[in-house]
N, C-alpha and C positions, 0 to 999 in steps of 0.2 A: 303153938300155932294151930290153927283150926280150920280145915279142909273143908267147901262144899260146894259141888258141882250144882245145876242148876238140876238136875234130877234127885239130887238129896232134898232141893227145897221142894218139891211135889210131895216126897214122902212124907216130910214133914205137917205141911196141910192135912192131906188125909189122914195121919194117924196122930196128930194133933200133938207132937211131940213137945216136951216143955224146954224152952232155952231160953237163957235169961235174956230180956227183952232188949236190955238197954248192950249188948252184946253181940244183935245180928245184921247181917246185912246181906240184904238179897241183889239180885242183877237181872238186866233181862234186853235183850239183842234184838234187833229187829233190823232185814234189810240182808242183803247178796250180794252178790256180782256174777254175771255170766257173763263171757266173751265169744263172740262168733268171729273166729277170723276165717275170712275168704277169699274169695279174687281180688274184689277189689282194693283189699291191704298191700294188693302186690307192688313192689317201686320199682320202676324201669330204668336203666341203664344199663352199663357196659354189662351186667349182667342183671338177673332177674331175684330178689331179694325179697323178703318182709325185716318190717321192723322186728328188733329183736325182745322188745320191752315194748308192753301195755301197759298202763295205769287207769284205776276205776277211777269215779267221782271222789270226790274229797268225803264227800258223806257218805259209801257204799251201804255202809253200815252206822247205826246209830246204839249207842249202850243207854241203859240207866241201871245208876248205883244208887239204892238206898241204906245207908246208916243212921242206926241209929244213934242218938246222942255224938259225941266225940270218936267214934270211931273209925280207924283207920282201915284200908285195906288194900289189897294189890292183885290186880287181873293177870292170871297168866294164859298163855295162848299155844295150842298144838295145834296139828294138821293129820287126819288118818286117809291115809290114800286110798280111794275106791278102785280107779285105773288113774294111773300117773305116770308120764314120762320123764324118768329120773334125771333127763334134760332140762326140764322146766325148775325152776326155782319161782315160790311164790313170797312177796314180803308183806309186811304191816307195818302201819303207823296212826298216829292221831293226830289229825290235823286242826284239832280246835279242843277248847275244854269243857264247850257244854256250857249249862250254865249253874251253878252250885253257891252252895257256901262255905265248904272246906276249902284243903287244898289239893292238886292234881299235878301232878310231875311225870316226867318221862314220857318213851314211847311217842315222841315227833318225832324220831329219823327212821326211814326202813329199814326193820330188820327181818330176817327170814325168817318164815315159820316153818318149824321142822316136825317130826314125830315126838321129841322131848317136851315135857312142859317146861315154857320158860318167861319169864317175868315181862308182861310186856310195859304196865305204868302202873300206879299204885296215887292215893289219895287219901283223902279224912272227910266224913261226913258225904254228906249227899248229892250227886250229878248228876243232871239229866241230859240225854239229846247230846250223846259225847263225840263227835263224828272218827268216822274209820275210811280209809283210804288202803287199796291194794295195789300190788303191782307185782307184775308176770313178766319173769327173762327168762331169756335159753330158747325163743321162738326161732325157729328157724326150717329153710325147706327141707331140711335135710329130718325133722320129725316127719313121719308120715301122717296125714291126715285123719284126725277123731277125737273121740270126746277125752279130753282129760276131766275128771271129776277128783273132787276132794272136799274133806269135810272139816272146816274149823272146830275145836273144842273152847270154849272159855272159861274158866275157873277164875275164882273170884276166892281170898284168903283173907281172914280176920288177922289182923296183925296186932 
């Protein structure tokens, strides 16, 4: 099985390393999510509450995978926390499959992303404009107010 992060393929480029052609396949991410919650997320009743779950657009994020020839491969997904309250849980999914000639599986229901890497969907051959969808729970007033930040990793594996 063969490992490469998306800064292995920069090295690559620059120091023009030879791998056989009909074997690789690169990836590349485009697109965020930030969320500002304020006052006005506040709901009124008996008592004074936010919602406890946000979700981004269905396309927060968009991938492209290319492979070359017949080749397979499978994205996995971590999280490295800048400042995070370990209240908050963040998840991923795919809500569509882009448009390609292979095939693409997995990775349509939420699952969280942690500090482990872990397999989010996996396919053959080439997809573009793959869209990504988030969601944030554990919101509540009882967080104190501030930035939480966090940084996705995505790894992409030759299989």
């Amino acid at each position: 099985m063969k490992r490469k992060c998306f800064s292995f393929l920069i090295l690559w480029i620059i120091f023009g390393a030879t791998l056989r052609a009909e074997a690789f396949v690169s990836f590349s991410v485009s697109g965020n999510w930030m969320k500002t919650i304020n006052s006005s997320e506040l709901i009124f009743g008996p008592e004074i509450i936010l919602p406890s779950t946000y979700t981004s657009s269905s396309n927060a994020v968009t991938m492209n995978i290319n492979a070359n020839g017949n080749e397979s491969w499978m994205v996995h997904v971590s999280k490295n926390n800048s400042i995070w309250d370990p209240r908050l849980r963040l998840y991923i999914r795919r809500t569509g499959n882009g448009s390609g000639t292979g095939t693409i599986s997995g990775g349509t229901s939420f699952q969280e992303i942690t500090s482990l890497n872990q397999t989010f969907f996996s396919g053959r051959k080439k997809y573009s404009n793959i869209p990504v969808q988030f969601q944030l729970t554990g919101v509540s007033l009882y967080i104190p107010p501030s930035s939480n930040i966090t940084t996705i990793t995505y790894t992409i594996t030759e299989q």
